[in-house]
N, C-alpha and C positions, 0 to 999 in steps of 0.2 A: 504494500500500500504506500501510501504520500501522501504529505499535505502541503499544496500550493496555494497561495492569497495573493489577491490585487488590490491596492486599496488608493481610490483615486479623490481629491477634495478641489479647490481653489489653489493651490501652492503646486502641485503639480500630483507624483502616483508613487507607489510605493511598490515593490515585486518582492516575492520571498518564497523559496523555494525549499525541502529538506531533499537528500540526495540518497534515499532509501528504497529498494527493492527486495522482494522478497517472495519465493515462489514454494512458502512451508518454511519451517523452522530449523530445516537442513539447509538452505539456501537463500542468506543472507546476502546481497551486495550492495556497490554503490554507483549510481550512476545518475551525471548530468540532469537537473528538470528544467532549468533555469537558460535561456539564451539569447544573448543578445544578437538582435540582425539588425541594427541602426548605421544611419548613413548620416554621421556627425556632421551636421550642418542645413542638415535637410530634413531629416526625421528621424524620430527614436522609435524602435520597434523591438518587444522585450517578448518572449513568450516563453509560459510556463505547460509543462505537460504532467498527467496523472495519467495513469490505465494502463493495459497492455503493451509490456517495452517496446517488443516488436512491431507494434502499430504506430507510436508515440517516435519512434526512432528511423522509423519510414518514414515518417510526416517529415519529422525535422531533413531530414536528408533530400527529401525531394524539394523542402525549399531552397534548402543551402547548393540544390542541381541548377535550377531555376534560374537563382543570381549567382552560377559560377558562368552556367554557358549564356546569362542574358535572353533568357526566353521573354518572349515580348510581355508576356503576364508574370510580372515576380514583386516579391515585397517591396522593390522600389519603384515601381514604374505606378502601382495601384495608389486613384486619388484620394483615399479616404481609409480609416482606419477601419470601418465598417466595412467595406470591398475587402480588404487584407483579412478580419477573421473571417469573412465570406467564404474566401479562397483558399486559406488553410481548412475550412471544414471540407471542402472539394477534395483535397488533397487526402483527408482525412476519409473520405467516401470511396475515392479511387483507391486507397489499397485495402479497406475493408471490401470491395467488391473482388481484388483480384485474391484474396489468401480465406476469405472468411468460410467458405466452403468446404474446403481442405481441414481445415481447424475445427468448426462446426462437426466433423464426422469423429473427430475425440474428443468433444464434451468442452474444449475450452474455450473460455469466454475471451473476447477479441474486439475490445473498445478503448475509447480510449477520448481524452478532453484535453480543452487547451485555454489557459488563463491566455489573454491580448491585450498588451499597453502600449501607450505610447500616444504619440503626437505628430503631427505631418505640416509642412507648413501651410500658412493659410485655415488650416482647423485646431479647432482645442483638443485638448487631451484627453482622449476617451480609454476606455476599459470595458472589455470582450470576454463573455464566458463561451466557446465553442463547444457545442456537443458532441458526443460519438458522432450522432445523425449528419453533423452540419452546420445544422444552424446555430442561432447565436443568441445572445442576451447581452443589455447594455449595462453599466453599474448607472445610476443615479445620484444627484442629490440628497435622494431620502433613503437610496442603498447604496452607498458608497465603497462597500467591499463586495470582493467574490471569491467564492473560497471552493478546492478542488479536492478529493481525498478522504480523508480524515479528520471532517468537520468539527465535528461536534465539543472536541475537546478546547480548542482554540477561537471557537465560535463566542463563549459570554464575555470574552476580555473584549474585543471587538466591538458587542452590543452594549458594552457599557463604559465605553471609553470613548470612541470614536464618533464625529460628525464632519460634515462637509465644512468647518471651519479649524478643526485642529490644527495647530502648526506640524510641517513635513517632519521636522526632527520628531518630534512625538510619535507620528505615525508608523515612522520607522521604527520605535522601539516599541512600541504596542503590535506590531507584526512578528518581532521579537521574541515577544512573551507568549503571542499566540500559539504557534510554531513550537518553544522553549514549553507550554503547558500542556500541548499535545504532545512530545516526544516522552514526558513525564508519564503519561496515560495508558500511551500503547508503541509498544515496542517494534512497528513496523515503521513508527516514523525517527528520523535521526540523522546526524550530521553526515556531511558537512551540511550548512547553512550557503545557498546563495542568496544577497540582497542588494538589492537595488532600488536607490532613491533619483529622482528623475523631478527637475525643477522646473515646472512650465516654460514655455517660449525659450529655453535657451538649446536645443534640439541639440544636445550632448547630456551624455552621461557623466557627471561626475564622480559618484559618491558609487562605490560598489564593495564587497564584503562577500568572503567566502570562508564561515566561521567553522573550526575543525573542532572534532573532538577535542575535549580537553581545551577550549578557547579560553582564556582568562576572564574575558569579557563575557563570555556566557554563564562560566563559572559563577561570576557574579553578580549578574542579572536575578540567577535560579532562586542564591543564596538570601537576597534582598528580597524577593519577592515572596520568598515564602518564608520568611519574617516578617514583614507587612503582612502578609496575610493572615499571622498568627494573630497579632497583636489587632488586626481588627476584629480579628472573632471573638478577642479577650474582654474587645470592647462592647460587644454585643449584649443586651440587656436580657436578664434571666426570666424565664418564662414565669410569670404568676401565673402557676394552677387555680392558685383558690379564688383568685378574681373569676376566671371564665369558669369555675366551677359555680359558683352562686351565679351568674350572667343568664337570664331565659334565652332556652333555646328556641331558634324561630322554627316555624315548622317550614320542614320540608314538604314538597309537592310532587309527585310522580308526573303530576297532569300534563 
């Protein structure tokens, strides 16, 4: 499994990626989710992949064929950030159409998604969930992240930290702790860390991070956090039983 997030606001997008595979508990590896195909000066283009390596690993490779030989359709030529996860989901269709057959007749499952950020000149900064299928979903205003994988555990930091005005450095360490609080949970997600902070309008990456086991800086993140986190439970006010025990109870209704 994996967990991949996009988290896009007013300041620019955030990318984060863990670099864990896993096919059973005899076969652990590490590989790549995170990649940059940006054309510094002219648009940043970051994608993140979950699912089937084999599927996930096509993808990336048919694009990077794409803009080796210059085919007239490739992540640089396309006007809109939307056209580009459009195309990646093509990509993504095309070699589920030529292997899934084959694969299908032993029971294995052959899908596979793709987090899409970035910025193109002339448009703002958008953020692309792609499906197995195809198609696509946008992040918004009022859903500002997207998240790929291994949700659930790195999901409440997110919902209760983050909005469309947080400052970028923030975002980046709240993608962090995401990431840092699902790899605590379940053991198919784990280092390295790729991360990528990406500043509106200036169509270069500056800020990028590839956190290894054993990072100092993770170490103590972990450390911090789950200290805060002791001490606000310590803060937490003890339940009065005997208040809701005299309190009427209202009647419930089946109707």
């Amino acid at each position: 499994m994996t967990y991949c997030l996009g988290i896009i606001n007013q300041s620019g997008l955030v990318m984060a990626a863990d670099s864990r595979t896993n096919a059973g508990v005899d076969y652990i590896s590490t590989y790549q989710k995170l990649f940059d195909f940006s054309q510094p000066g002219e648009r940043v283009i970051v994608v993140c992949s979950s699912g089937s390596l084999s599927l996930t690993q096509a993808v990336v490779t048919l694009l990077q064929q794409d803009l080796k030989y210059q085919v007239a359709t490739n992540l640089h030529t396309l006007p809109t950030l939307y056209e580009i996860a459009r195309y990646i989901g093509s990509k993504s269709r095309q070699v589920q159409e030529q292997d899934k057959a084959w694969l299908k007749q032993e029971g294995i499952d052959f899908k596979g998604s793709f987090i899409v950020g970035g910025q193109i000149k002339a448009e703002d900064p958008e953020l692309y969930l792609v499906y197995s299928q195809g198609n696509c979903i946008r992040a918004t205003r009022d859903t500002p992240f997207l998240q790929l994988g291994e949700t659930k555990y790195g999901k409440p930091i997110l919902d209760r930290t983050l909005n469309y005005e947080t400052p970028l450095e923030a975002v980046a360490k709240c993608a962090l702790l995401s990431i840092d609080s699902t790899m605590k949970s379940n053991i198919s997600v784990g280092p390295p860390i790729n991360l990528v902070m990406y500043e509106a309008n200036t169509f270069v990456i500056r800020h990028q991070l590839r956190l290894r086991l054993g990072d100092p800086y993770l170490a103590k993140m972990r450390k911090l956090w789950e200290e805060y986190l002791k001490q606000a439970f310590d803060h937490m006010p003890d339940i009065d039983w005997q208040h809701h025990l005299e309190q009427p109870q209202a009647d419930v209704s089946l109707d």
